[in-house]
C-alpha positions as CSV (number, residue, x, y, z in Angstrom):
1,X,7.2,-17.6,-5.6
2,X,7.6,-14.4,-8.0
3,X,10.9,-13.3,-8.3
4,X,12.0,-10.6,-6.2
5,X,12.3,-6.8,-7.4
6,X,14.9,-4.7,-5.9
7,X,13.4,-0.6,-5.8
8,X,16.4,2.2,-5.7
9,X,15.2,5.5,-4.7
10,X,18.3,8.1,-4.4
11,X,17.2,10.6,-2.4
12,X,18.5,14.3,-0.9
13,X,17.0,16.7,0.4
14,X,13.1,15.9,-0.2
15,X,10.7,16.3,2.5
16,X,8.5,17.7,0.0
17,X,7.6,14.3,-2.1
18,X,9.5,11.7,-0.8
19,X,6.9,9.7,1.5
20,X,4.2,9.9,-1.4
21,X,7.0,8.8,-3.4
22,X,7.8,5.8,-0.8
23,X,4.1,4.7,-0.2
24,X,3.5,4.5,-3.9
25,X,6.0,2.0,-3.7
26,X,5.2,-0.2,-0.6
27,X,1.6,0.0,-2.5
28,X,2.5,-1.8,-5.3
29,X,-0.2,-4.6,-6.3
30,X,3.8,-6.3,-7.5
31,X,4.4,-7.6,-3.6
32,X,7.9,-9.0,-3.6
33,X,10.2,-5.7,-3.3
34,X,13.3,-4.7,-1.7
35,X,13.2,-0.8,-1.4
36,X,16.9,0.8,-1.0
37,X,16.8,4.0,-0.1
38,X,20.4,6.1,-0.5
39,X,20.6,8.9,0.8
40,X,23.0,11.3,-0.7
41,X,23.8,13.5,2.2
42,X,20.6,15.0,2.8
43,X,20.3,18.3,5.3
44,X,16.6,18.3,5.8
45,X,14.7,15.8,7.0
46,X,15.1,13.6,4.6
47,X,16.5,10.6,7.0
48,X,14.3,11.1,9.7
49,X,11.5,10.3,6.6
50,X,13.7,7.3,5.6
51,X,14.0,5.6,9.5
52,X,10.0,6.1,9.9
53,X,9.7,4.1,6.9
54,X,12.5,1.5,7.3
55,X,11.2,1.1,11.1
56,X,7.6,0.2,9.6
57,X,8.5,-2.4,7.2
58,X,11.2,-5.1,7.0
59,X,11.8,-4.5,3.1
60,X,13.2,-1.7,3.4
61,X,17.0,-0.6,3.7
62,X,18.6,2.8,4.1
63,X,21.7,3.6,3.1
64,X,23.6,7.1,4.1
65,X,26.5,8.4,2.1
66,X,28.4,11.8,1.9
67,X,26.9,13.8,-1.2
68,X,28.2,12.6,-4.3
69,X,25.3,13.2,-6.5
70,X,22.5,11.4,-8.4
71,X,24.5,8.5,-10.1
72,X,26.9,7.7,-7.2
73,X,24.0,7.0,-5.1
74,X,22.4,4.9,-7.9
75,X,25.3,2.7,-8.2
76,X,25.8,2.9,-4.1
77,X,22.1,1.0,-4.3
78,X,23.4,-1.4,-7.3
79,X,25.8,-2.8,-4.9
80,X,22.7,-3.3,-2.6
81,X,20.5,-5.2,-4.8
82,X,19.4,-9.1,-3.8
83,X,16.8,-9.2,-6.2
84,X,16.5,-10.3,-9.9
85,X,15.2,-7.2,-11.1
86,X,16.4,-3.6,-10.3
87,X,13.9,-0.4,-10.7
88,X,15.1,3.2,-10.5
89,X,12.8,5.6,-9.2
90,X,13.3,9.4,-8.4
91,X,12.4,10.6,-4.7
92,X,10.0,13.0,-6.1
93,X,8.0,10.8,-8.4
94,X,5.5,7.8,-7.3
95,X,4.0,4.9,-9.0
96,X,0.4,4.1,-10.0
97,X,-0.7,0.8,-8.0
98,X,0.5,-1.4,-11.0
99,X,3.2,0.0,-12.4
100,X,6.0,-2.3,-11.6
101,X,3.1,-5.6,-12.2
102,X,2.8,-4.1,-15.8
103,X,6.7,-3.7,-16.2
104,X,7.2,-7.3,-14.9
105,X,4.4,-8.7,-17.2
106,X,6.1,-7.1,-20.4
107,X,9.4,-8.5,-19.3
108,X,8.0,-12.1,-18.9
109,X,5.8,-11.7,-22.4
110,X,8.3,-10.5,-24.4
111,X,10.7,-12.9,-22.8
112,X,13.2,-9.6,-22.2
113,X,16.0,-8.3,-20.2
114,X,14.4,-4.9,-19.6
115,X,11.6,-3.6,-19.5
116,X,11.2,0.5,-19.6
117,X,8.3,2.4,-19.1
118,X,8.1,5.6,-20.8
119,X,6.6,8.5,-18.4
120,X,4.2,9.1,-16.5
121,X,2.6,12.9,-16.1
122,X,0.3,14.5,-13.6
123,X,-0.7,18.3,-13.8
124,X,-1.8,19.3,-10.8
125,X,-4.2,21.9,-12.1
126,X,-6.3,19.6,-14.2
127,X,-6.0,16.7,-11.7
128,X,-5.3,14.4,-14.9
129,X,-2.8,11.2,-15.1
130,X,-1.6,9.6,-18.4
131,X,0.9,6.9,-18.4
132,X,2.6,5.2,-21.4
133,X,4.2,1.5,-21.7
């Protein structure tokens, strides 16, 4: 069985991005996730976003806190985790299909602890997507 990856996305106030952001994650061609979501006090709709998704799949968890900021919630999530990796993610940015299969294949070549992808960029203008590893 692969080992299980534990997904934190803090989140507050993001309507905007934050179910592209979730669905690139539930997407992921890497199929053993946790997804924590914190959520940092949002006043939009933020948590409705987050119940929709935690009602529609069983790996993901939502946790609400009073604002505290982007860290707080990141280590809320840490406390969280049950699986043998942990990925951070910002609410506003999403994953190409393999992104986490690509991180967990360097891990297991290199034999390493971590594994850190650089960026990835999208203009919206020219349509155009680069990604470093």
């Amino acid at each position: 069985m692969e080992e299980k990856i534990s997904v934190i996305i803090p989140v507050y106030n993001d309507e905007k991005y934050l179910k592209q952001c979730i669905e690139s994650v539930l997407t992921q061609s890497y199929r053993n996730l946790e997804v924590i979501l914190v959520d940092d006090g949002s006043t939009d709709a933020t948590p409705a976003i987050c119940e929709d998704f935690r009602r529609q799949d069983d790996c993901i968890r939502v946790i609400y806190k009073q604002n505290e900021g982007v860290g707080a919630s990141r280590n809320t999530g840490l406390a969280m985790v049950t699986g043998d990796y942990i990925l951070f993610i910002d609410h506003d940015d999403w994953l190409l299909e393999d992104h986490i299969q690509k991180l967990y294949d360097l891990l297991k070549k290199n034999q390493a602890d971590i594994a850190i992808g650089n960026f990835s960029g999208f203009f919206g203008g020219e349509k155009s997507i680069f990604v470093l590893y």
